[in-house]
C-alpha positions in Angstrom: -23.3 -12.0 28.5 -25.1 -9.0 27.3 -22.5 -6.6 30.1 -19.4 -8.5 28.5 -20.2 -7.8 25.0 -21.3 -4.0 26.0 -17.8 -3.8 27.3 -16.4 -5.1 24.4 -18.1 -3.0 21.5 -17.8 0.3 24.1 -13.9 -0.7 23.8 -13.7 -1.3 20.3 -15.9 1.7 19.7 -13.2 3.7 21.5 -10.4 2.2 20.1 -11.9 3.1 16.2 -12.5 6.2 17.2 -9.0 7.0 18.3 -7.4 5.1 15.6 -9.9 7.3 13.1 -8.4 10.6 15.0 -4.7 9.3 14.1 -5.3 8.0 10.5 -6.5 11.7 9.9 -3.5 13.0 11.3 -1.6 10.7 9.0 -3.0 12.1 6.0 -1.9 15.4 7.0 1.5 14.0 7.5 1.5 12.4 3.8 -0.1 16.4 2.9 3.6 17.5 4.2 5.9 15.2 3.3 4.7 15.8 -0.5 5.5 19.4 -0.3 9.0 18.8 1.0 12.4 18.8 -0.6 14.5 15.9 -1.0 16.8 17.1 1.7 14.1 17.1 4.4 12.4 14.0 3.0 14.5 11.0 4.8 14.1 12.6 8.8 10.1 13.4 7.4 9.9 9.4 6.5 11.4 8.3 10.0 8.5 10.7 11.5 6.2 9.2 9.7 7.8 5.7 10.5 7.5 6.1 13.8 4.2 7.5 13.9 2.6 4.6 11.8 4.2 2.2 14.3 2.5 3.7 17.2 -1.2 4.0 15.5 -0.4 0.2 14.4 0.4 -1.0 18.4 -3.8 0.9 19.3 -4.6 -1.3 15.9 -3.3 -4.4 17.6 -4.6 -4.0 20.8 -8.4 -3.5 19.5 -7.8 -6.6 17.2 -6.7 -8.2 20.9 -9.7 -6.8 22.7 -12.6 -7.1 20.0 -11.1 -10.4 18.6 -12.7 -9.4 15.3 -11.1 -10.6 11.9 -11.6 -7.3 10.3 -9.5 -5.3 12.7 -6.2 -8.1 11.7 -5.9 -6.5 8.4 -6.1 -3.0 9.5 -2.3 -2.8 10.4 -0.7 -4.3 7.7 -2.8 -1.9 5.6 -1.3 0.9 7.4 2.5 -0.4 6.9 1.5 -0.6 3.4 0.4 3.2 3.1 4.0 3.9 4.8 5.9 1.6 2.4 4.1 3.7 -0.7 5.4 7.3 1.3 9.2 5.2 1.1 8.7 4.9 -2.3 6.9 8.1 -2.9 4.1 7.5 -4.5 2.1 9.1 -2.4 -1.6 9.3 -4.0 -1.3 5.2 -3.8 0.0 6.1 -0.5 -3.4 8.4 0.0 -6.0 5.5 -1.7 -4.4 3.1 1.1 -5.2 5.6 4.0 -8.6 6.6 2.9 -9.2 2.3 2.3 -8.2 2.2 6.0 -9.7 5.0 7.3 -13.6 3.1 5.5 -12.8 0.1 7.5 -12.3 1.8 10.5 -15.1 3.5 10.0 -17.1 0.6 9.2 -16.4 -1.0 12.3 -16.7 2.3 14.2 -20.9 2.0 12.9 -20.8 -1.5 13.5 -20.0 -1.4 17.4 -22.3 1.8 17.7 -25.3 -0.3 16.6 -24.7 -2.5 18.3 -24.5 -0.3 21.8 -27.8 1.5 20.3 -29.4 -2.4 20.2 -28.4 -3.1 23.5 -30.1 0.6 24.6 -26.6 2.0 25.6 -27.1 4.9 23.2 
């Protein structure tokens, strides 16, 4: 038991961390679309689009793995920050991020305690 849920928090551990790395890189995205014209705006949004769908699948997949209730919530979150970017309001846009970016940070901690109980770090 103790090697299976190593495996899993070493996973999910991963996972957050990776999904940390892109919801950083999404907030520089939302930096850049604010700065740009109307004209470049619509190709910026499918960009943006397309990115948030692939950050969403690694959300998805750790929800699989860890089979947590707090990672479920995490994508829809996401889709939300990307709906206020459509509608440009992007400082709600920002507060939905950063909200994101806690929780995966919270379960980030949470599996590296729990590796540090089980004397993996």
């Amino acid at each position: 038991m103790k090697s299976e849920a190593a495996k899993r928090e070493i996973i999910g551990f991963m996972y957050a961390e990776r999904v940390k790395s892109a919801l950083i890189v999404a907030g520089q995205l939302l930096d850049v679309l604010a700065g740009l014209d109307e004209k470049d705006r619509p190709g910026a949004l499918k960009m943006l689009g397309s990115f948030v769908r692939a950050v969403g699948s690694e959300m998805r997949l750790a929800a699989n793995i860890m089979d947590d209730p707090d990672w479920n919530a995490l994508g829809s979150q996401l889709n939300l920050m990307e709906g206020y970017a459509r509608l440009g309001q992007m400082e709600t846009a920002r507060q939905e991020l950063s909200r994101t970016l806690s929780q995966i940070t919270t379960l980030s901690g949470r599996a590296m305690h729990t590796l540090q109980n089980l004397g993996l770090l």
